[in-house]
Backbone bond lengths (Angstrom), bond angles and torsions (degrees), N, CA, C in turn:
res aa  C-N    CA-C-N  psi(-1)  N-CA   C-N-CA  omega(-1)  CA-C   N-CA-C  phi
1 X - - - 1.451 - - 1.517 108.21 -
2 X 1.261 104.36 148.00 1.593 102.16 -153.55 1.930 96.80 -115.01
3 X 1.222 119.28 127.50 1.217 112.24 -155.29 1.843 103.20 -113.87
4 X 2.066 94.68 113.40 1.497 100.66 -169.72 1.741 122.06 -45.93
5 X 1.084 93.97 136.93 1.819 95.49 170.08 1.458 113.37 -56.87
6 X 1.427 103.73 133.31 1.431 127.65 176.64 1.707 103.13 -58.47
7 X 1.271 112.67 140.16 2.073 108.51 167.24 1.342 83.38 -140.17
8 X 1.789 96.24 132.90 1.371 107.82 151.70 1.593 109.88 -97.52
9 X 1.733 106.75 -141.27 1.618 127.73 162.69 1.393 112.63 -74.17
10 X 1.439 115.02 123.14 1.352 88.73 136.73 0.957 163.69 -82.87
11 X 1.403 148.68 -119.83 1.133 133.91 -173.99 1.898 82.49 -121.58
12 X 1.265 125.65 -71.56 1.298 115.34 163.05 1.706 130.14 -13.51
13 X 1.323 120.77 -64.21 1.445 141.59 141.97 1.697 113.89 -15.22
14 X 1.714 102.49 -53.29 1.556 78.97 -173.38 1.474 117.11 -105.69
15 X 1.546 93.96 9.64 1.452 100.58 171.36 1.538 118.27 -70.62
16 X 1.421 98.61 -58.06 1.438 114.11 149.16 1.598 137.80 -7.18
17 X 1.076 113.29 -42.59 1.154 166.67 -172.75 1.253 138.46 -66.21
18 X 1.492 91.46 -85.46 1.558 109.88 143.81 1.837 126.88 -61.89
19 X 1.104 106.82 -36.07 1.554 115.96 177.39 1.785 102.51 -54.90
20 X 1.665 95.91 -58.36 1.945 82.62 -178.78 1.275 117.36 -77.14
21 X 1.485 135.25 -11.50 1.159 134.09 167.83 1.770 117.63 -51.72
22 X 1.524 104.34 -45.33 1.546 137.99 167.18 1.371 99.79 -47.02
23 X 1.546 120.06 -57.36 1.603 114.82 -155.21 1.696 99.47 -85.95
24 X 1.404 119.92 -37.72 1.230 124.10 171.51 1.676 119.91 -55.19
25 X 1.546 116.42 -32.95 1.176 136.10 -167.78 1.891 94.51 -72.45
26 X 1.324 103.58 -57.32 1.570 121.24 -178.32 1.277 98.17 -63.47
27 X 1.288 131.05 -39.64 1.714 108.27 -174.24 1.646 116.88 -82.60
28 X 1.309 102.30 -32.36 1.738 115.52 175.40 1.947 106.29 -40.59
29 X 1.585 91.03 -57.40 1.893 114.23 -166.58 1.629 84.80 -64.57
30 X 1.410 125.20 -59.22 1.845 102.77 -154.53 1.550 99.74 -74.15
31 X 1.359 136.16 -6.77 1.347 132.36 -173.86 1.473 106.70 -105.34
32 X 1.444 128.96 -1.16 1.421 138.54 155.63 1.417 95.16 -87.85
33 X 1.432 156.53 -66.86 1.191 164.41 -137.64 1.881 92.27 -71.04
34 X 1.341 98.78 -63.86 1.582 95.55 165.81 0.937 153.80 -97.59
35 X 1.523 100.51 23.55 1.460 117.81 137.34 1.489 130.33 -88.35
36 X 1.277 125.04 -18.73 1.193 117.85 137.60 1.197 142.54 -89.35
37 X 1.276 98.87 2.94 1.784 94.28 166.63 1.915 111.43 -78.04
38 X 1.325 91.78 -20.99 1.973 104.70 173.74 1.257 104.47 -62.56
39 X 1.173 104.91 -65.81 1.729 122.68 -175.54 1.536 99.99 -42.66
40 X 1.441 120.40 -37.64 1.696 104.58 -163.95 1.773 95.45 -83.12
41 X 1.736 115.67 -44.77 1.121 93.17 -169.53 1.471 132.59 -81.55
42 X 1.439 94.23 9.29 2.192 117.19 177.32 1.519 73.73 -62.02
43 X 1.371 97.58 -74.57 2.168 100.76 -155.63 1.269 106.28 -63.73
44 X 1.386 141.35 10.45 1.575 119.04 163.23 0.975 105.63 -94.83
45 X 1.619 120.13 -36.10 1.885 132.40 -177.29 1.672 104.64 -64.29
46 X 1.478 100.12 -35.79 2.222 93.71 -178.73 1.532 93.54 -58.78
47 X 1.070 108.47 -55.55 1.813 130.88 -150.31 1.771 100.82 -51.44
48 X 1.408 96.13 -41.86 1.420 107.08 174.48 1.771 120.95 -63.14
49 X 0.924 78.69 -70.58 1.366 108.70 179.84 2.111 103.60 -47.16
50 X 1.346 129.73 -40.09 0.988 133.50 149.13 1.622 132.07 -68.90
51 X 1.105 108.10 -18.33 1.529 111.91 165.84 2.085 96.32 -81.79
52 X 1.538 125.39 -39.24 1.096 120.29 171.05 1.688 113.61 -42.23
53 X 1.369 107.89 -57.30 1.586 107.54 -174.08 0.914 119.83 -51.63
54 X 1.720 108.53 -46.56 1.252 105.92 -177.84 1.753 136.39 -62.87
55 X 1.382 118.80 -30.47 1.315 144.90 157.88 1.607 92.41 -45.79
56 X 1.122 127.08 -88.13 1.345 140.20 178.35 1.774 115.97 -35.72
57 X 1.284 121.67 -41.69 1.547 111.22 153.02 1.403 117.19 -81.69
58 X 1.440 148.03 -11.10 1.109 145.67 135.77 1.844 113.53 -33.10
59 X 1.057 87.30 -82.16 1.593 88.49 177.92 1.815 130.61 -46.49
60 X 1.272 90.86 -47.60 1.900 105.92 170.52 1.833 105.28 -60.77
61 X 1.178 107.34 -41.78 1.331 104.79 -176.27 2.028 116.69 -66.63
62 X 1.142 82.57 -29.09 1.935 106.63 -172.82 1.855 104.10 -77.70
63 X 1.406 112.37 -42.97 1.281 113.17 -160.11 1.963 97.89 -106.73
64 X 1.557 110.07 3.90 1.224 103.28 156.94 1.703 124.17 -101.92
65 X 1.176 103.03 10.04 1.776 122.02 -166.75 1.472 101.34 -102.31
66 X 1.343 118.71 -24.79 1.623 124.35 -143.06 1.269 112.29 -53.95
67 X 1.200 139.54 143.61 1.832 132.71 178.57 1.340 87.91 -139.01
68 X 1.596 94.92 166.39 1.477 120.50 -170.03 1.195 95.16 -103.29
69 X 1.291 138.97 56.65 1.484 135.88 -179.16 1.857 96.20 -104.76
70 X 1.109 121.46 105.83 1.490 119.27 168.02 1.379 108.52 -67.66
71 X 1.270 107.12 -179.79 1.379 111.98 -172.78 1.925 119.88 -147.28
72 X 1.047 125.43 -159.48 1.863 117.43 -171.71 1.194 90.92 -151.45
73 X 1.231 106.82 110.35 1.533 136.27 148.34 2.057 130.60 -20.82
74 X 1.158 160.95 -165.31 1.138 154.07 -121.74 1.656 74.50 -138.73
75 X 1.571 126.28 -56.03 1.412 143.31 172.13 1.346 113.57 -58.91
76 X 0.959 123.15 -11.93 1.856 122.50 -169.13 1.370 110.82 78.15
77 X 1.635 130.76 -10.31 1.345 135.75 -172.89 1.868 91.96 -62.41
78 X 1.469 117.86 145.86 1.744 127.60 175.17 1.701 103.09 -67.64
79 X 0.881 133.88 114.91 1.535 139.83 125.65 1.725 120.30 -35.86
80 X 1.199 111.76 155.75 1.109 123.26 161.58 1.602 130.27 -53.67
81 X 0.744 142.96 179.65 1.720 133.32 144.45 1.619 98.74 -97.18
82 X 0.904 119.34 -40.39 1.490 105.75 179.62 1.430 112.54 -121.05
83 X 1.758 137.51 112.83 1.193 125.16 -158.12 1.793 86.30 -117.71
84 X 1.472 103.82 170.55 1.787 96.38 172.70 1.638 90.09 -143.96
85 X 1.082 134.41 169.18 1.231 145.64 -135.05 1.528 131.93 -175.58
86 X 1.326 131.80 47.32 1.480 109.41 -158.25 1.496 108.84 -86.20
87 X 1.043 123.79 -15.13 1.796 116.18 155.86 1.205 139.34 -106.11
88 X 1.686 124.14 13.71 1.064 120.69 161.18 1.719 120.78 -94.28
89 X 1.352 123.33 -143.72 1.668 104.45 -169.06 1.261 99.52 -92.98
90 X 1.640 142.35 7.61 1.314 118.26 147.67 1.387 104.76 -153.39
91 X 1.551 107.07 -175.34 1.192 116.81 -148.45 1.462 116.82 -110.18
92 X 1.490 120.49 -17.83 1.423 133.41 146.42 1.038 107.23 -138.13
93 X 1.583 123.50 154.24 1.283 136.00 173.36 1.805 98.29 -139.05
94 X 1.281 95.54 144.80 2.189 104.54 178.13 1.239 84.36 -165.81
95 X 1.641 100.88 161.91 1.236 140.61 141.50 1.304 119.43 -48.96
96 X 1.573 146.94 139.79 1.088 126.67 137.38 1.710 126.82 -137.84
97 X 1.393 125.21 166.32 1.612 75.51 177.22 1.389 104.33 -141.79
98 X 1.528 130.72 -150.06 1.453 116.78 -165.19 1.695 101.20 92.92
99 X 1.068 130.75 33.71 1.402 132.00 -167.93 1.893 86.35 -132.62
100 X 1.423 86.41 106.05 1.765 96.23 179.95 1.497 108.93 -76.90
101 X 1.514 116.10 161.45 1.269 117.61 -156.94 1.726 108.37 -139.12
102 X 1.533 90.47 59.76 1.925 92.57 167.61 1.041 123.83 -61.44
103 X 1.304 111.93 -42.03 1.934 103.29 179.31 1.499 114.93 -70.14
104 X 1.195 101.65 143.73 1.640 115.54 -159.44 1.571 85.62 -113.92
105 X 1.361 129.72 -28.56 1.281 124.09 -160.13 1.746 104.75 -98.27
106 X 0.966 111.81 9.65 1.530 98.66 171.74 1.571 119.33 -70.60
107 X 1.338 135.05 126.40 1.028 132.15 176.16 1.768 111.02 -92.82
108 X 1.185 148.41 171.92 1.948 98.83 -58.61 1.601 116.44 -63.83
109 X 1.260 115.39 129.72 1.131 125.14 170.66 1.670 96.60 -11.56
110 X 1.678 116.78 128.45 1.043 109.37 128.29 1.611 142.23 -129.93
111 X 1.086 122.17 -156.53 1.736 116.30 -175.71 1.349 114.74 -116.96
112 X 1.139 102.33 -166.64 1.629 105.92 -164.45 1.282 115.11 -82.90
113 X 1.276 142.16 25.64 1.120 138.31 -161.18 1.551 84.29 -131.96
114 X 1.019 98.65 168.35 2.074 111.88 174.21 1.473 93.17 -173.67
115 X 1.428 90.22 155.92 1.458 126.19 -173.51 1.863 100.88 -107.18
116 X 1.336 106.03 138.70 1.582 117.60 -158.04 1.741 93.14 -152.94
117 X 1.450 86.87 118.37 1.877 100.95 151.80 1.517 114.95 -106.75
118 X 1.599 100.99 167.10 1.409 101.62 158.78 1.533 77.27 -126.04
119 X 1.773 90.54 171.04 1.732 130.80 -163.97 1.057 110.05 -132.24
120 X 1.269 131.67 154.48 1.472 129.69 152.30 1.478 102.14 -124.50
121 X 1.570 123.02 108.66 1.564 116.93 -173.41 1.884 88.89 -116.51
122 X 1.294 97.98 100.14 1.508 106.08 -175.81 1.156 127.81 73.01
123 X 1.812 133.08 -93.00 1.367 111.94 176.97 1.829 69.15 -127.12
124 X 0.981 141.68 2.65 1.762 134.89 160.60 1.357 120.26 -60.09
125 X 1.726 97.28 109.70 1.722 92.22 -179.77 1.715 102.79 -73.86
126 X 1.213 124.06 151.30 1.735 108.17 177.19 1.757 89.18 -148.95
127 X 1.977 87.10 139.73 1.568 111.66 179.48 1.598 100.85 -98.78
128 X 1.112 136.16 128.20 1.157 157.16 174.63 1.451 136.31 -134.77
129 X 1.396 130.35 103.15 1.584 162.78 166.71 1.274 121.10 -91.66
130 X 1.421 103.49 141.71 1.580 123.26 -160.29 1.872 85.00 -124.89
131 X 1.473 102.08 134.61 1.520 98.47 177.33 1.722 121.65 -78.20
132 X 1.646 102.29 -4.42 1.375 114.08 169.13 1.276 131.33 -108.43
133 X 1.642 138.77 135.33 1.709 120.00 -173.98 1.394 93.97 -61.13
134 X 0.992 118.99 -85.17 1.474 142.21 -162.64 1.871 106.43 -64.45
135 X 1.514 98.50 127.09 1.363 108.33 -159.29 1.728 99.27 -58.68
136 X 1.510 116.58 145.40 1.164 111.12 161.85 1.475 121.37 -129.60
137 X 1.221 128.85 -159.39 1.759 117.98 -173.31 1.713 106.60 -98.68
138 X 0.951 115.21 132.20 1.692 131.91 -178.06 1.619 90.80 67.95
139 X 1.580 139.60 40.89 1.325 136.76 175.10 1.575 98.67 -53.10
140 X 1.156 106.03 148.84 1.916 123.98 174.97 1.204 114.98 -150.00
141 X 1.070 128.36 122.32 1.387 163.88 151.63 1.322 133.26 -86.14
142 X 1.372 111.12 170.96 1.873 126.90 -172.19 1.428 103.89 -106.07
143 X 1.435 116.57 155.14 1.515 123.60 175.75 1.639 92.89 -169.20
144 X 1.811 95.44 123.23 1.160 130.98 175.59 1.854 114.39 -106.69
145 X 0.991 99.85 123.10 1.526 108.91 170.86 1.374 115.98 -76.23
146 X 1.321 120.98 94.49 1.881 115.52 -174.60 1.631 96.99 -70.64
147 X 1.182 109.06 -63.13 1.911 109.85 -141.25 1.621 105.23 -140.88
148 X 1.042 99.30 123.24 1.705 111.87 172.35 1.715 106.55 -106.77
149 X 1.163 88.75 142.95 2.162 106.18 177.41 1.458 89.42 100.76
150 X 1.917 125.41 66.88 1.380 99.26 -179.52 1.395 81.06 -129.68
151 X 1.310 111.41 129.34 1.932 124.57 168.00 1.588 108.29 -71.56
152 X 1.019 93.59 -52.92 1.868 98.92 -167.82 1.508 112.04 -160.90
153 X 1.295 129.92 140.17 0.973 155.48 171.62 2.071 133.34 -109.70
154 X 1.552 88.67 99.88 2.140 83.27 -159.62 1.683 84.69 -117.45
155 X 1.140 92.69 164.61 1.582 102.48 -177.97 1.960 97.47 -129.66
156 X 1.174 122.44 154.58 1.491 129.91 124.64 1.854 128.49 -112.53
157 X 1.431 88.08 176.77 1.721 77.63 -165.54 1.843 101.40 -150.33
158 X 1.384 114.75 127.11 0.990 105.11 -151.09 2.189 105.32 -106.07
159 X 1.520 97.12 140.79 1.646 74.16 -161.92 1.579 97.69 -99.41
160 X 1.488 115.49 -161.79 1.209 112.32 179.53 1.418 146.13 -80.05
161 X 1.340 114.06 16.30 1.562 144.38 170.20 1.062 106.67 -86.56
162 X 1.677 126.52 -35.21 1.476 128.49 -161.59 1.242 98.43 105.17
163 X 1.724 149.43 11.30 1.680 120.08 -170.34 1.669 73.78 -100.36
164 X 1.877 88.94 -177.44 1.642 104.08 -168.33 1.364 79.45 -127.88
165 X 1.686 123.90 156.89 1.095 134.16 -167.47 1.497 98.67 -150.42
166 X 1.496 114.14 133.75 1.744 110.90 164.24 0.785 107.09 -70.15
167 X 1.423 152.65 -62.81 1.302 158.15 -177.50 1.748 135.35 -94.79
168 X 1.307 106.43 116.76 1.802 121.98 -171.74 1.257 107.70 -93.25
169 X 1.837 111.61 110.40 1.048 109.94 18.68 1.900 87.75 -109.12
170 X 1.595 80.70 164.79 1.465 98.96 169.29 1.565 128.03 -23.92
171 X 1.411 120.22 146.62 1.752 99.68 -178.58 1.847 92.44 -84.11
172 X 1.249 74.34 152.31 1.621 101.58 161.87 1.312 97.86 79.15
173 X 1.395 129.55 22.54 1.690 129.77 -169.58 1.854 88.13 -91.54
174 X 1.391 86.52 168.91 1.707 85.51 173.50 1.932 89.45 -100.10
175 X 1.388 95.05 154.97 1.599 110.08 -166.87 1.184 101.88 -65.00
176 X 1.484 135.12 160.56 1.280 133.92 -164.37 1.651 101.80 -174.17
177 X 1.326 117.36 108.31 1.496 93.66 176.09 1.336 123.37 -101.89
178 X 1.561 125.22 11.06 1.028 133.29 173.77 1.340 113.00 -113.17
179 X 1.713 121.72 11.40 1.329 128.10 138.32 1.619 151.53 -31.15
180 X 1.452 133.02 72.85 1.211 143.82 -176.43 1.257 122.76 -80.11
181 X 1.548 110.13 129.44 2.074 90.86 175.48 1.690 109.62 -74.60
182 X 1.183 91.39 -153.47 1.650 78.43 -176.61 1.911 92.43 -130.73
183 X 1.181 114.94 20.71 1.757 123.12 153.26 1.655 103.38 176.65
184 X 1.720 112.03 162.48 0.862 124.39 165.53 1.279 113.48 -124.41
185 X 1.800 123.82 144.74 1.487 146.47 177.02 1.388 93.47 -94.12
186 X 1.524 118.46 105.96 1.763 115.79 159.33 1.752 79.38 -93.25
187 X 1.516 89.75 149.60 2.090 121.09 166.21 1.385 111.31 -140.00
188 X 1.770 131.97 70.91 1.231 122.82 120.57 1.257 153.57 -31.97
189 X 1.389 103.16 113.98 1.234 131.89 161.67 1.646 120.51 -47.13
190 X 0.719 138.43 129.04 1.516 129.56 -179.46 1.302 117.61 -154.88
191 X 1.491 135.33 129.70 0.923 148.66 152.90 1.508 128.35 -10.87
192 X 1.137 135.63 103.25 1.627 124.28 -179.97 1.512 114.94 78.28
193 X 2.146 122.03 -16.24 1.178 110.51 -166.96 1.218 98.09 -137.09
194 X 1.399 112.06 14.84 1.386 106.82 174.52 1.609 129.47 76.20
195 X 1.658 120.79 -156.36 1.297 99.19 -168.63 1.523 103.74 -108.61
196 X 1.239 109.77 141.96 1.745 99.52 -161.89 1.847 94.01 -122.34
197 X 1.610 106.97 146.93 1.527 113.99 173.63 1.487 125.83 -114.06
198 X 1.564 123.64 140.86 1.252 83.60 176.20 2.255 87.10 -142.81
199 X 1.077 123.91 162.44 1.048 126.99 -177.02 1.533 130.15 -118.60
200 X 1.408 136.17 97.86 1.014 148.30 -142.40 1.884 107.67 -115.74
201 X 1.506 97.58 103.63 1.768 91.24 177.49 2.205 103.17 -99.36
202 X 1.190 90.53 147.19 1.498 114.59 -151.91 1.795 90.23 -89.46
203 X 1.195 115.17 135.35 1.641 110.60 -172.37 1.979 92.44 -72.09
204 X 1.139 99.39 155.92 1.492 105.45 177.77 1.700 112.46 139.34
């Protein structure tokens, strides 16, 4: 009995071989690579997109509280209850209230109302509160960072006729410091998402 010849690989064969192992190897890695490159930009766009809400329930919560309570200055001169500002250090300032009052130990006592700016410190939108209405000496306050990637920040404000006005109060209005519109248009600018609106009617 005549015993068949053994065949292995050849050398051709395992070149062969190796080449699609190579091309399979290369397609596996660029189809993992872009799947996590998805995966990173899902979680920067949530991440975003949740730092958005949050800015946005900050604000809804602030511009549904608002009172016409004016306030006294560093001088004792009256403030507005609602001042607007595009070149001094912020960009709205109000009253609002609904700000509960557990600490018993704050000296001077204050109440439930607080005074709140927003900021723009670069492209950082920032929420900022003073624990007193009325300015006092060494006064101290809170400041929250809402939203980063912010270009610009414009408001309108709508009065009680229905016109819309950039600036509160209106020109040529007679001065009023217990003057409220009856809503405000914030229009962010934003980084990567463009210009975003949102519309806020003022209780009253």
């Amino acid at each position: 009995m005549k015993r068949g010849s053994e065949k292995g690989f050849t050398l051709f064969e395992l070149l062969i071989a190796m080449v699609i192992f190579a091309v399979l190897g290369t397609v596996a890695y660029q189809g993992l690579f872009q799947t996590q490159r998805i995966k990173e930009g899902v979680l920067t766009q949530s991440e975003r997109l949740a730092e958005l809400r949050r800015a946005f329930y900050w604000l809804s919560d602030d511009m549904a509280q608002i009172v016409d309570r004016p306030v006294r200055g560093a001088l004792g001169t009256p403030e507005p209850a609602l001042v607007v500002s595009q070149a001094g250090d912020y960009l709205l300032q109000f009253t609002r209230a609904g700000w509960t009052n557990p600490a018993a130990d704050v000296s001077p006592a204050r109440s439930n109302l607080q005074r709140v700016s927003y900021q723009l410190e670069g492209d950082r939108l920032i929420r900022l509160y003073a624990y007193h209405l009325d300015k006092v000496e060494d006064a101290s306050g809170k400041r929250r960072r809402l939203l980063n990637g912010v270009d610009s920040l414009s408001m309108r404000f709508l009065d009680s006729g229905g016109g819309w006005h950039d600036a509160w109060p209106p020109a040529n209005a007679e001065p009023d410091i217990r003057s409220l519109p009856l809503a405000i248009e914030f229009s962010l600018e934003l980084q990567e998402m463009g210009n975003i609106k949102r519309l806020f009617s003022l209780p009253g």
